[in-house]
N, C-alpha and C positions, 0 to 999 in steps of 0.2 A: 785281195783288193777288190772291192768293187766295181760293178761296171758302173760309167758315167751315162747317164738319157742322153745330156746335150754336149758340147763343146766348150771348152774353156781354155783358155790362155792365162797362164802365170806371170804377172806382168810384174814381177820383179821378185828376184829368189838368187841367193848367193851359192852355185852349185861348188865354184870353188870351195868353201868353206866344210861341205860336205864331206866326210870318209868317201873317196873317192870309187870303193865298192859300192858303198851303200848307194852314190848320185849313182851310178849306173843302173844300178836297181829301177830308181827311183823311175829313172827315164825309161827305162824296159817297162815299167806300170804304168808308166804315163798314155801308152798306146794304147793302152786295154780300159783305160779308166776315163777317154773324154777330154787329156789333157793336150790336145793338139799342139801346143807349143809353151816354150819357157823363155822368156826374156832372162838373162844371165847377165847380172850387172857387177862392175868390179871395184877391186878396194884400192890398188894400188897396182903396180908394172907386171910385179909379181903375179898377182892375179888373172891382170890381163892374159898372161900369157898361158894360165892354166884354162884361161875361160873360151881360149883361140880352139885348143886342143878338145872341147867340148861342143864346139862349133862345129872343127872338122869331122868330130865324130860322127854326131846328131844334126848333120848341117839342116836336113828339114824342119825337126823340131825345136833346135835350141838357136835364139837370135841372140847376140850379144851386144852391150855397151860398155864401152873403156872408161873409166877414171880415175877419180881419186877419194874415197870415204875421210869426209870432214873429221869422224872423231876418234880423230886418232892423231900424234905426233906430228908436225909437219917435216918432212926430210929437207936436206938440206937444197940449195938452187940447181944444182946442178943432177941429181937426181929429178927433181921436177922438172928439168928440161926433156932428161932424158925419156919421161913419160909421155913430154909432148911431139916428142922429137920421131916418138910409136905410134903414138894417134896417130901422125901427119900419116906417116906410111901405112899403117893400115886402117884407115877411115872406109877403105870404099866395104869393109866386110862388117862395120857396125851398125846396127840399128839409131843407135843413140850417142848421146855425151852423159856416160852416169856409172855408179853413182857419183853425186857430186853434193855439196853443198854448203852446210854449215856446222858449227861446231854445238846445238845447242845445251847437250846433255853432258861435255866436258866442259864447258862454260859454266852451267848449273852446277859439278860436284866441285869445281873450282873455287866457286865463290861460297859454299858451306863451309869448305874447308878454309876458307878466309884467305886464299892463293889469290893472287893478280894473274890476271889473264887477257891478253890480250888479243881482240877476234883479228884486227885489221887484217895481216897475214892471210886468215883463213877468207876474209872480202877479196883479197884481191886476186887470189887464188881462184877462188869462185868465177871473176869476173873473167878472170882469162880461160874457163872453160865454158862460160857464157857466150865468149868472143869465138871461140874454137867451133861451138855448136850452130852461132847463123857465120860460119866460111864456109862450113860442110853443108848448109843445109837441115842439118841432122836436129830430131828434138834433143830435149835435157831431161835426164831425171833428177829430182833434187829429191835430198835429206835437208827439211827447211821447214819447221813445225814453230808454231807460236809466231812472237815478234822475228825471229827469224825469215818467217817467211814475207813479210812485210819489204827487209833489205833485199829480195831476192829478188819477188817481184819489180822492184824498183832497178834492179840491174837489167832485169829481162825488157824489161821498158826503155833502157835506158841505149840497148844495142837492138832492138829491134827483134827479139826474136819471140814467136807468140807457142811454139810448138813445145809447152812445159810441163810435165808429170811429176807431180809432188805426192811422194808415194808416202804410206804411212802419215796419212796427216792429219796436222790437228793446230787448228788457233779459232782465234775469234772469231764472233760471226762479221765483223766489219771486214777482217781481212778471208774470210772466206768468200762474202759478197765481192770483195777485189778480182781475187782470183776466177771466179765462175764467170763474173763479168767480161773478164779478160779472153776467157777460152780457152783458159788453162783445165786440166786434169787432174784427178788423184786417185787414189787407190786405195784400197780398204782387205786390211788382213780377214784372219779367220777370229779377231779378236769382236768385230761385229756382231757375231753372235751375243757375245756377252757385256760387254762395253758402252752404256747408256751413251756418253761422249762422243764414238765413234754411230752410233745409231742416229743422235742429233743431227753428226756431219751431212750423214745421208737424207735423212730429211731436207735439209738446206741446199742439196747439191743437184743440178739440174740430173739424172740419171745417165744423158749422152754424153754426159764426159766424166765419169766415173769409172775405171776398170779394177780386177779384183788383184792380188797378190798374197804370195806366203813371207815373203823377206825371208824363208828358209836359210839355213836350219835355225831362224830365233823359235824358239820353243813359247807356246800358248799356253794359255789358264783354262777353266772354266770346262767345258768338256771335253778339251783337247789334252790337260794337264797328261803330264808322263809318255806322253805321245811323241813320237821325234814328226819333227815339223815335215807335212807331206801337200804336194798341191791337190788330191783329192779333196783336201780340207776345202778347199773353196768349194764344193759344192753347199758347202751349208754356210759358207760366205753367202751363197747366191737366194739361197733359200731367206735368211735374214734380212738380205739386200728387200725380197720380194715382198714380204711380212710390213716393212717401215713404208715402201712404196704402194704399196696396194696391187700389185700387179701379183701373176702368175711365177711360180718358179720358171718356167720354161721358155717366157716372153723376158722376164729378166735376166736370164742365163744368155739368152740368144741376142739383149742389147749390148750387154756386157762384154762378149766375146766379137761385135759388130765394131764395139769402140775401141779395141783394143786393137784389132786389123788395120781399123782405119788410122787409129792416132803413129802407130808404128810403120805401116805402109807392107804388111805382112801376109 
């Protein structure tokens, strides 16, 4: 594995999801390669409680977030109690409310498939970890791309909370001008590299509120293909990042890694 020049933070990567050898690896390379820390965001209770034990492990480098992943099933009330009922208790050890969001890519093969679907659930859902996130203080990371992120921001407005990371994103430039207006955040994979769409983003995106991420283990096209997803990839996040901005590798490495301390408090 390569050494890293400068510093970087993973600001959003599912280490749960990982073979549980291989995220150990991962995090053993992470020391050697610049990766100063991993924000560890979760899918559901279950997860949380794998992601607690990567916490205790790696307590310097790996910061975690509790939630619940929009796309997927919604479980029944009383298991989503019980998820909240773990936040309450262990809030003071999270960085965040995340992941969290919306449904919009089970939405989308819903309606191919000519299925009725209906989001409401998944808003209200939302909203009571909206509400979760300014009790604690705590930011939000959201799964909330396209018109989705339109309803989001309008809950985040709607309870006051301004501290939002909308990682992997992507929608219009009206509603991206919303968000950056706002003082909200996003994130940008190793798909930057190759991704005209995700290059636009960043163009339009003020740079001090941008941070980089793998969404690990989703697996990358373009020159990562057949590669298992690793956070040294973001150094060529940053390198890209630097290329659309005009700036240096090293000045955008070291803003990137600046916003990411600051937005998490790390």
């Amino acid at each position: 594995m390569p050494n890293g020049s400068f510093p970087m933070i993973d600001a959003h990567i599912h280490l749960d999801l990982y073979n549980p050898t291989h995220a150990q690896q991962i995090m053993e390379e992470c020391q050697s390669c610049g990766i100063k820390k991993v924000i560890a965001v979760s899918m559901n209770l279950s997860s949380c409680l794998v992601n607690r034990e990567w916490l205790q492990s790696y307590p310097e480098q790996v910061k975690v977030a509790y939630g619940f992943h929009p796309e997927q099933k919604l479980p029944a009330e009383e298991e989503i109690q019980q998820l909240f009922d773990w936040i309450d208790q262990h809030q003071a050890e999270m960085v965040a409310i995340g992941e969290v969001g919306l449904p919009y890519y089970t939405q989308l093969e819903a309606k191919k498939n000519g299925q009725a679907f209906d989001p409401e659930p998944y808003i209200h859902l939302l909203e009571r970890f909206v509400k979760t996130a300014g009790r604690y203080e705590k930011p939000i990371i959201l799964h909330a791309v396209y018109e989705d992120a339109e309803i989001a921001c309008d809950l985040l407005e709607k309870h006051n909370v301004t501290k939002a990371h909308f990682h992997w994103f992507k929608g219009s430039e009206s509603t991206t001008l919303r968000m950056s207006r706002s003082g909200y955040y996003i994130s940008v994979t190793p798909d930057v590299v190759y991704e005209p769409e995700i290059q636009q983003l960043i163009l339009q995106y003020p740079l001090e509120q941008i941070m980089i991420e793998t969404d690990g283990p989703w697996p990358f096209e373009g020159p990562f293909t057949g590669q298992v997803t690793h956070p040294v990839m973001m150094k060529d996040s940053c390198r890209a990042i630097a290329n659309v901005k005009g700036l240096s590798i090293e000045e955008t490495a070291s803003i990137l890694y600046q916003n990411t301390k600051h937005f998490y408090g790390i």
